[in-house]
C-alpha positions as CSV (number, residue, x, y, z in Angstrom):
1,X,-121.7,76.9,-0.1
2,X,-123.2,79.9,-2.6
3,X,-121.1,82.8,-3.1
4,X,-122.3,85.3,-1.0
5,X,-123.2,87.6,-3.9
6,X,-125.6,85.0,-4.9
7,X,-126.9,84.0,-1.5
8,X,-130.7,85.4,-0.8
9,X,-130.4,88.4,1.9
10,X,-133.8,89.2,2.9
11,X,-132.7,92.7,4.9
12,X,-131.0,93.9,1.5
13,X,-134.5,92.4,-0.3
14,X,-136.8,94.6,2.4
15,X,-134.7,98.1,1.7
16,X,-134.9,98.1,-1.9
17,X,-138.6,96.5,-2.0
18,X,-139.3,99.7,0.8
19,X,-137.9,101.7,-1.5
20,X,-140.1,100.6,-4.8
21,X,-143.0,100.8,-2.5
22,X,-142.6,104.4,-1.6
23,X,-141.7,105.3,-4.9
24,X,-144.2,103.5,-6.6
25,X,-147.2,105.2,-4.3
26,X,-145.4,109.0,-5.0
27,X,-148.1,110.9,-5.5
28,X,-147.6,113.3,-6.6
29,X,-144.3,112.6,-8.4
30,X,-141.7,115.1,-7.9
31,X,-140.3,116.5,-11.5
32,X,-136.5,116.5,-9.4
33,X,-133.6,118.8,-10.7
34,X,-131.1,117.1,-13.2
35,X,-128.4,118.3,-13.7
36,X,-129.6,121.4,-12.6
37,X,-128.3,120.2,-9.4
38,X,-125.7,117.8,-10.2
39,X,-124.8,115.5,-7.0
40,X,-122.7,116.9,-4.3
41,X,-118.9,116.5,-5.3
42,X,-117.0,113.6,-3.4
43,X,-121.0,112.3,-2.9
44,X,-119.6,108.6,-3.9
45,X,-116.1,109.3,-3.1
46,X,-114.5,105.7,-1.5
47,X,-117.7,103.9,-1.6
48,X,-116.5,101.1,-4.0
49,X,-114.0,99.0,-1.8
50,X,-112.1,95.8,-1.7
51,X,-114.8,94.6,1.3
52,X,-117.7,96.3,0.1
53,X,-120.6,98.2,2.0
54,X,-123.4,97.8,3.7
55,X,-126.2,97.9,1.3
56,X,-128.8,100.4,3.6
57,X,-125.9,102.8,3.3
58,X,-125.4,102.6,-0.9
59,X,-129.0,103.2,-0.9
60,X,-129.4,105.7,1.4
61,X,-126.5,107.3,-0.5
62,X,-128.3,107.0,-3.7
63,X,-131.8,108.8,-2.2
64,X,-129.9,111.5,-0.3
65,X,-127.1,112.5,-2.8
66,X,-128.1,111.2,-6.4
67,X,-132.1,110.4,-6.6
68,X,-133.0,114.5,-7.1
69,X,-130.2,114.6,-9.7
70,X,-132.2,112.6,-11.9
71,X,-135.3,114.0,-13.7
72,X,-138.6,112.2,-13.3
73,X,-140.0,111.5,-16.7
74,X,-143.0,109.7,-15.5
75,X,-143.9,113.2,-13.8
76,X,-147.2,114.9,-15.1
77,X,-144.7,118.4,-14.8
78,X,-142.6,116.6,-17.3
79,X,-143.5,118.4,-21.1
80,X,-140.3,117.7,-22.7
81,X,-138.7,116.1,-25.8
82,X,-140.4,113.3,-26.1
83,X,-141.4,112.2,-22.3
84,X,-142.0,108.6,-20.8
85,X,-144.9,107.8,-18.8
86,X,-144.4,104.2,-17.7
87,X,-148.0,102.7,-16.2
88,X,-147.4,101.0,-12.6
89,X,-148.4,97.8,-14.3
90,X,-145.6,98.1,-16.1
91,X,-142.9,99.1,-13.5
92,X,-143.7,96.6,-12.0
93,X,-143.6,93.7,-14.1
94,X,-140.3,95.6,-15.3
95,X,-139.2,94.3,-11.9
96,X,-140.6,91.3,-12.4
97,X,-138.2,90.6,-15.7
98,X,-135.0,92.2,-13.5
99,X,-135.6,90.0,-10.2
100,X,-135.9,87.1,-12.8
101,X,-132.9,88.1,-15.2
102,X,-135.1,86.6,-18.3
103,X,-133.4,86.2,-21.3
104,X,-134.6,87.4,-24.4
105,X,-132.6,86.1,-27.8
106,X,-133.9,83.4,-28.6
107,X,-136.9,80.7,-28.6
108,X,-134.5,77.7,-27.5
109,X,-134.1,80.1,-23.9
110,X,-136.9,82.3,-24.1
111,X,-140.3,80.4,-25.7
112,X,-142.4,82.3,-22.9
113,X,-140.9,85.4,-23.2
114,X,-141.1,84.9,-27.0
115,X,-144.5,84.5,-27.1
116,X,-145.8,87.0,-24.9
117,X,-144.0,90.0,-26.9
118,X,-145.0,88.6,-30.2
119,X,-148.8,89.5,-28.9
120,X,-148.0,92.8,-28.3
121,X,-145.9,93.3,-31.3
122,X,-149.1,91.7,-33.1
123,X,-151.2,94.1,-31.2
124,X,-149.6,97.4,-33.0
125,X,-148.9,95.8,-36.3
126,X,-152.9,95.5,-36.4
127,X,-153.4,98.8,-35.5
128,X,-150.8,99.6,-38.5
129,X,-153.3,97.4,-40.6
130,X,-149.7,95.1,-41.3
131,X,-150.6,92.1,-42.5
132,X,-150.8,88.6,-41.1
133,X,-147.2,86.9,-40.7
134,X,-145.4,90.7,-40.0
135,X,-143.3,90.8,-36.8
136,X,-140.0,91.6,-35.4
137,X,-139.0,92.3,-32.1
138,X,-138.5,94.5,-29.4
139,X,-135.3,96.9,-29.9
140,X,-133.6,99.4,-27.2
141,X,-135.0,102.4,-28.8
142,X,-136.0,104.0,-32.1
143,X,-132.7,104.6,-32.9
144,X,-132.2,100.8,-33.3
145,X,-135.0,100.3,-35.0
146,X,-134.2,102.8,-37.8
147,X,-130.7,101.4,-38.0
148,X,-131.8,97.7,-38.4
149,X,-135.1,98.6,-40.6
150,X,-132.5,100.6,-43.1
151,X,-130.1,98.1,-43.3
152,X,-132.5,95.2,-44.1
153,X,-133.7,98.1,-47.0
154,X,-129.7,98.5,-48.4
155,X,-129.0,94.8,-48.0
156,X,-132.7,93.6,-50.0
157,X,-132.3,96.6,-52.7
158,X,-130.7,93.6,-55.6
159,X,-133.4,91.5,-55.3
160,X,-135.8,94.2,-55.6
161,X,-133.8,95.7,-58.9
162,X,-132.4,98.8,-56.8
163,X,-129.2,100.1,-56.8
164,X,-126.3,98.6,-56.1
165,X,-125.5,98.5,-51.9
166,X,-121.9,100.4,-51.5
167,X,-124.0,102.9,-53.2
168,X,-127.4,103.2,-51.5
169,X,-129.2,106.2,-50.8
170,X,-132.2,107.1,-48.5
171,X,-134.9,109.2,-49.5
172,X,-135.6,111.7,-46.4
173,X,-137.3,114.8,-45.6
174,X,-135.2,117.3,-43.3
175,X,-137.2,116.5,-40.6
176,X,-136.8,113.3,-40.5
177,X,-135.5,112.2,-36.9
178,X,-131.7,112.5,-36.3
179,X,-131.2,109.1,-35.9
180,X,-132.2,108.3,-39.1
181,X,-129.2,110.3,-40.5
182,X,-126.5,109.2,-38.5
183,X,-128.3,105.5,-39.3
184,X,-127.2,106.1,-42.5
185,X,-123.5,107.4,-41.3
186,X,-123.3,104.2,-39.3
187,X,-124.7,102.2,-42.2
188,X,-122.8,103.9,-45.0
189,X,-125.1,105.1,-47.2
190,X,-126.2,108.7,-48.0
191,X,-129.5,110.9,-47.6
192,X,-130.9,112.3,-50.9
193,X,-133.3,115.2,-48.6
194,X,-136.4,116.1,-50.3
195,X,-137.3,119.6,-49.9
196,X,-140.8,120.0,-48.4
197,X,-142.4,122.9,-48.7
198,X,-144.6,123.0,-45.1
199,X,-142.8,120.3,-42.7
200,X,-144.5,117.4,-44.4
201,X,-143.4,115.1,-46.7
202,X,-145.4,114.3,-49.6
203,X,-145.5,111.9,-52.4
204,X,-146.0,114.5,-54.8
205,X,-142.6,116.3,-53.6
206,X,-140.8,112.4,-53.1
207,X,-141.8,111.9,-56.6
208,X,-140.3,115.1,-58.0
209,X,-137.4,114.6,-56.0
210,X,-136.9,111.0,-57.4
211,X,-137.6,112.5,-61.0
212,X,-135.2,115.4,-61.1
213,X,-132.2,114.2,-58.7
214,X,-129.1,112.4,-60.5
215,X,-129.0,110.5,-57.1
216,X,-132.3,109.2,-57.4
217,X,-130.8,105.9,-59.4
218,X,-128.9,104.9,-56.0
219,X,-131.8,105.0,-53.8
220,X,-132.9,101.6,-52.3
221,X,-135.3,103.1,-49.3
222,X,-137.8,106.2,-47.9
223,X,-138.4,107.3,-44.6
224,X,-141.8,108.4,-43.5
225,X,-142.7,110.3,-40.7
226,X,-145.4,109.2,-39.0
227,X,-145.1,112.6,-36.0
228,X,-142.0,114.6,-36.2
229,X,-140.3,115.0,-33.1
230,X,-140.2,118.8,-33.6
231,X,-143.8,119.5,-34.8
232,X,-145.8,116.7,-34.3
233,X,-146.7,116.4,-37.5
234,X,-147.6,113.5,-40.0
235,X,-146.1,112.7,-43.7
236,X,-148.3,111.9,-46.3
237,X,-148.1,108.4,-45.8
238,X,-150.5,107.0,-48.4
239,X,-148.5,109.5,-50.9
240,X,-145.3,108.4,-49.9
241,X,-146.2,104.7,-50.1
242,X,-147.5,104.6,-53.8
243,X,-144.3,106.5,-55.0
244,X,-142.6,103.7,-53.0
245,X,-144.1,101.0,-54.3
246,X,-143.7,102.5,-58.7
247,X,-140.2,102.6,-57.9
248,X,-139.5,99.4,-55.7
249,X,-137.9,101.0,-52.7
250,X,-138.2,100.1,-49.6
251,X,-140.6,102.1,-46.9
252,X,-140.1,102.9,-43.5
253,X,-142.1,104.4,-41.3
254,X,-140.8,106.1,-38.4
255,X,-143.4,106.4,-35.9
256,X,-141.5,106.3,-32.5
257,X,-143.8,109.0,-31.1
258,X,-146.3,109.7,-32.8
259,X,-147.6,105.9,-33.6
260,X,-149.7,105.4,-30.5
261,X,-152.3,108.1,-31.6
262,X,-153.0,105.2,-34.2
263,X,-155.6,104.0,-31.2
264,X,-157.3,107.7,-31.4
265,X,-159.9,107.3,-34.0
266,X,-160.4,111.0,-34.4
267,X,-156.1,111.0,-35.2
268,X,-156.4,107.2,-37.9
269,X,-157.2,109.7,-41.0
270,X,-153.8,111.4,-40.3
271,X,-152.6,107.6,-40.6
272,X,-153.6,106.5,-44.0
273,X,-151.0,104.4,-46.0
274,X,-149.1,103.5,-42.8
275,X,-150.6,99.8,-43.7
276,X,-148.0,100.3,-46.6
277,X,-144.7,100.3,-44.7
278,X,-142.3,97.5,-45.3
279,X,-140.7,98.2,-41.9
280,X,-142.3,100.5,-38.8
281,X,-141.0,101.4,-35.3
282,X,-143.1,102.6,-32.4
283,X,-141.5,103.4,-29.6
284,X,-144.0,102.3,-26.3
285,X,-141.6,103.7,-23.8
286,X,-142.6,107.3,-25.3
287,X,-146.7,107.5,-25.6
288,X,-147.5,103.3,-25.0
289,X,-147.1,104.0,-21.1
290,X,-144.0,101.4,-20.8
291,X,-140.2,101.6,-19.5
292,X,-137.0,102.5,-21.0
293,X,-135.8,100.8,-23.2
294,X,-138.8,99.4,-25.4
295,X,-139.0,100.2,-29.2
296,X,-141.1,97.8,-31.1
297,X,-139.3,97.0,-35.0
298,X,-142.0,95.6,-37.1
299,X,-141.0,94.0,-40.8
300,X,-144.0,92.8,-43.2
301,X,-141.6,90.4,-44.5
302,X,-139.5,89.7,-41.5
303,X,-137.8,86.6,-43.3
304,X,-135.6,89.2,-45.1
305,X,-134.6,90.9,-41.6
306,X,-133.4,87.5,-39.9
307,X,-131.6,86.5,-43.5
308,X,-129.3,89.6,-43.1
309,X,-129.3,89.6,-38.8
310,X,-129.2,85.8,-38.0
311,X,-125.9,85.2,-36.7
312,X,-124.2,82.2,-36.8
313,X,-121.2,80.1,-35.0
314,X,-121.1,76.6,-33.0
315,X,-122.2,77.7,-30.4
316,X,-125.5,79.4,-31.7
317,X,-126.3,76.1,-33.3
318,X,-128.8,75.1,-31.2
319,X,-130.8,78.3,-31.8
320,X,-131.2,77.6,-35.2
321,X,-132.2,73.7,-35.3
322,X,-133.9,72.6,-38.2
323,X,-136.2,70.3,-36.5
324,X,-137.7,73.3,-33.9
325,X,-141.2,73.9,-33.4
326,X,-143.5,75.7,-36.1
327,X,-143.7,78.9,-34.1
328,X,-140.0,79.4,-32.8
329,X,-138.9,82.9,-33.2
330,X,-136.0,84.4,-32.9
331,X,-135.9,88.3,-31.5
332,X,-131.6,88.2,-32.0
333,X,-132.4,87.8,-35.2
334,X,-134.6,90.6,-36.3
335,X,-132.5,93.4,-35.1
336,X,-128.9,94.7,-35.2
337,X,-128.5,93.1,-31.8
338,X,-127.9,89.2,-30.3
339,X,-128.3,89.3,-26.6
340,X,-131.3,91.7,-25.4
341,X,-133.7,91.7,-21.8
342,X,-137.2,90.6,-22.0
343,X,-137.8,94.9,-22.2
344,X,-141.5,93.9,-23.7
345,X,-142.4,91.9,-21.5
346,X,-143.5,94.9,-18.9
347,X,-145.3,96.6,-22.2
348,X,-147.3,93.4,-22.9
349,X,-148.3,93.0,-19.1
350,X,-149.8,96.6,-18.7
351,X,-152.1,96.0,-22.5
352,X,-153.1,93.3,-20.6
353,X,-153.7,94.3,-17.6
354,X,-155.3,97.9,-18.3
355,X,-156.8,96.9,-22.1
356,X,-156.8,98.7,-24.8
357,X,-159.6,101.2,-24.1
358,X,-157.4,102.5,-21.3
359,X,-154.9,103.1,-23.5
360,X,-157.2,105.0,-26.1
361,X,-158.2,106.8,-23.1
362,X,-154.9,107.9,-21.8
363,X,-153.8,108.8,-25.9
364,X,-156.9,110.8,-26.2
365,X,-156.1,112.7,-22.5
366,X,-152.8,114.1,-24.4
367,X,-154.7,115.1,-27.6
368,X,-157.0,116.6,-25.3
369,X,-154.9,118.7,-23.5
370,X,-152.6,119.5,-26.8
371,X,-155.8,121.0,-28.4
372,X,-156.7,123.3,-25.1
373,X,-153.0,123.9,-25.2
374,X,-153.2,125.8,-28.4
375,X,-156.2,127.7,-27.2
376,X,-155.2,128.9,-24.2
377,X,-152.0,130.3,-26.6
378,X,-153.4,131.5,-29.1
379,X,-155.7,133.9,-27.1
380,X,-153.0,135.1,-25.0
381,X,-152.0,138.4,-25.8
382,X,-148.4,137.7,-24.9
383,X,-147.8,134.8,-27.1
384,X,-147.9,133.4,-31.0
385,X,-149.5,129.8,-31.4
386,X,-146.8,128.7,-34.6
387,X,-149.6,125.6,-35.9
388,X,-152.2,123.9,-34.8
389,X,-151.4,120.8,-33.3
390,X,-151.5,117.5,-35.3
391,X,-150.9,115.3,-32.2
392,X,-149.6,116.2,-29.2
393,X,-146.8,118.6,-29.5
394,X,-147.4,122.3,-29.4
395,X,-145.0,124.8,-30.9
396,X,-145.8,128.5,-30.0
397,X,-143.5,131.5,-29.3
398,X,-143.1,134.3,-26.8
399,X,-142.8,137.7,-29.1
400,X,-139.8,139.7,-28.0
401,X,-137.6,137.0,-26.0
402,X,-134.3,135.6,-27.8
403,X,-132.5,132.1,-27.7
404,X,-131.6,133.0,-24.0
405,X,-134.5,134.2,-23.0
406,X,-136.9,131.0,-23.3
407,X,-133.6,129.3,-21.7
408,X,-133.9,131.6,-18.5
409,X,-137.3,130.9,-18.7
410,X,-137.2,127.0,-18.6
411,X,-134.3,127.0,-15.9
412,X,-136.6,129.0,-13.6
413,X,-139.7,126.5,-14.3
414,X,-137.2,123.8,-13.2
415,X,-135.6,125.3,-10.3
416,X,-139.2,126.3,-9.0
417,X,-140.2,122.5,-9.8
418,X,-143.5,124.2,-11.8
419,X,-142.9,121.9,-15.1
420,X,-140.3,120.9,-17.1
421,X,-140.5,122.7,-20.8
422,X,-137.9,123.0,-22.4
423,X,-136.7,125.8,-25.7
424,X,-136.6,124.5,-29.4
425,X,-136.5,126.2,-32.8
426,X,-138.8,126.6,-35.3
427,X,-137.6,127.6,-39.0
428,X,-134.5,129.3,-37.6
429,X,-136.3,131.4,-34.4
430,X,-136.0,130.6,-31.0
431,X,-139.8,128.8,-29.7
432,X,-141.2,127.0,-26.8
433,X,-142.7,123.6,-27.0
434,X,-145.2,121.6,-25.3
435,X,-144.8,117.8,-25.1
436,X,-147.9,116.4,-24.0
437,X,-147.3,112.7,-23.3
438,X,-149.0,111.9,-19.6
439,X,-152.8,111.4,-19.3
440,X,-152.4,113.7,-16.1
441,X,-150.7,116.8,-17.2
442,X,-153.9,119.4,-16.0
443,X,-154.7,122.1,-18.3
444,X,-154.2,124.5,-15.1
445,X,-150.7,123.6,-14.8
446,X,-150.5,124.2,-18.9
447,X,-152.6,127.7,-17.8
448,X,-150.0,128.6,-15.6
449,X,-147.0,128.2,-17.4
450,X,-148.6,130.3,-20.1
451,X,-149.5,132.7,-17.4
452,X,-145.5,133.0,-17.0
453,X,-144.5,133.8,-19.8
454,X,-146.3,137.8,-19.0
């Protein structure tokens, strides 16, 4: 007789189907509070027993008590950090990997799962211009992808006649994402930070830095920038590359948000040199329209990522079988990482569903909106558009208010469920910022929250 945890219950089935259903068809979908409005205290008190619940109350526990205390990314109100706007195709095959419990480590368990990301991963290493026989995997988020792509850089430095690994350095700018500094915390090795002189790294300012730093002899590695977090904005990739290349470091490019406006043709001049990395990430659960948690970690030599990753022990034997088939891959063995979830398998069902000129479309919707964005700023009399807008973040201020004032502001936009938008900094003053991510988002909505700001 199955264990009754394992046993098919079709009422239990039904209630959470219902519920994907209704959520699913939301539209539109409410923005919810946060932590605004944390959960009722004592919401969940006692509800984890010895003889467990009924599953129609757990539920209707988590809609009534806990659902509006968790914000909606995938809402069009939703402008900020760097939101998620999963597709419905996606969502749902998401639930198609869950209901499934796919594995996702290896080719001996996973050949179909395999196969499937390694067309989407193909799909944005040619729209990188990476060459044939690049690939990787699918990590949980750019985070892990910096990690992995900068430890493959420190641990391959020898063979390329860099420095020496307890040693290593990274070449960054200071706005390089966080996570690439406490990468190299985690990693131990250091930042050497290049001073930029407007938010953009250059070669001519890498080179400089390489030339006149005592450091410089220890660095193995440089991060570009392919759309700060912050600003939106691009490094000079080309620049950066060349510099790479007459001194034999490695390049990554970190282009978690900002690599999707790769399929805006208007946005691929901004690009140039990005063909050049040795390692990228691009993150599709921020502008690719999938779920939490899909990062992809491209390598143009992946061989040197699996020689450092690949674990081995007797029971991992049979991954690694000599006599496998030409085309086994390995996603454990790309990463900092050994068991994963199939998390791009739901990315590669929406490019195929929905194609790649809905996803150009969607991309260009959020360019489209960024650039009204800053019009619609910069001719109100009440506020200061701080630059242009390379992609789709929009930094602007509101003359007058401090620190606490944009915060008062954004709490009231949340509590009246208008938009999320969130404060930020920019060179040391309090700013607003605009993170234009959904296809959706109406410029009227944008009108109006400039209109609030009177």
């Amino acid at each position: 007789m199955n264990h009754p945890m394992f046993t098919y219950d079709a009422r239990m089935t039904e209630l959470v189907l219902d519920f994907c259903r209704r959520r699913l068809a939301l539209d539109p979908v409410p923005l919810d509070y946060g932590g605004l409005e944390p959960p009722r205290q004592g919401a969940l008190d006692g509800l984890i027993t010895e003889e467990g619940r009924d599953a129609e109350e757990v539920l209707g526990i988590f809609v009534d008590e806990l659902s509006t205390s968790i914000l909606s990314t995938d809402c069009s109100r939703y402008m900020a950090f760097i939101p998620s706007a999963p597709s419905k195709a996606s969502l749902l095959f998401d639930m198609v990997v869950s209901s499934a419990a796919y594995p996702a480590t290896s080719w001996f368990e996973a050949a179909g799962v395999v196969v499937a990301e390694n067309q989407a991963l193909r799909c944005l290493a040619d729209l990188a211009g990476l060459p044939d026989g690049s690939g990787g995997c699918f990590v949980a988020g750019g985070s892990a992808g910096n990690l992995s792509a900068l430890v493959v850089a420190r641990e391959t430095a020898a063979a390329r006649g860099g420095a020496a690994v307890h040693r290593a350095r990274v070449a960054v700018s200071e706005e390089a994402h966080a996570s690439v500094q406490l990468a190299l915390r985690v990693a131990g090795m250091e930042a050497l930070v290049v001073p930029v002189a407007d938010h953009r790294l250059t070669g001519a300012e890498l080179a400089t830095a390489l030339a006149s730093n005592p450091a410089s002899h220890d660095v193995v590695a440089v991060v570009g920038t392919a759309g700060t977090t912050n600003g939106g904005i691009v490094d000079d990739l080309a620049g950066i590359g060349a510099v790479a290349a007459e001194h034999r470091l490695w390049f990554h490019v970190d282009g978690a948000y900002g690599g999707a406006a790769l399929l805006s043709p208007g946005k691929r001049g901004l690009f140039e040199g990005i063909s050049l990395a040795d390692s990228l990430v691009i993150d599709p659960h921020k502008w690719l329209f999938a779920p939490y948690d899909c990062a992809a970690l491209i390598y143009r030599e992946p061989r040197l990522a699996s020689d450092v990753f690949t674990q081995h022990a007797s029971y991992l034997d049979v991954m690694h079988e000599e006599d496998q088939a030409a085309e086994a891959w390995n996603p454990g063995d790309f990463a900092f990482h050994l068991t994963r979830r199939a998390r791009g398998l739901p990315f590669w069902f929406s490019l195929a569903v929905n194609g790649l000129a809905a996803y150009r479309d969607a991309v260009e919707r959020a360019l489209e909106t960024a650039r009204q964005a800053a019009v619609l700023i910069d001719e109100a009399p009440h506020l200061e558009l701080i630059r242009p807008p390379e992609l789709s973040v929009v930094l602007f201020r509101r003359p007058g208010w401090d620190a606490a004032g944009y915060r008062a502001w954004s709490s009231e936009l949340l509590r009246s469920q208008r938009a999320l938008v969130t404060p930020s900094a920019w060179e040391g003053e309090a700013a607003a910022r605009f993170a234009f991510l959904h296809p959706d988002t109406s410029i009227d909505l944008v009108r109006e929250i400039v209109d609030s700001m009177a």
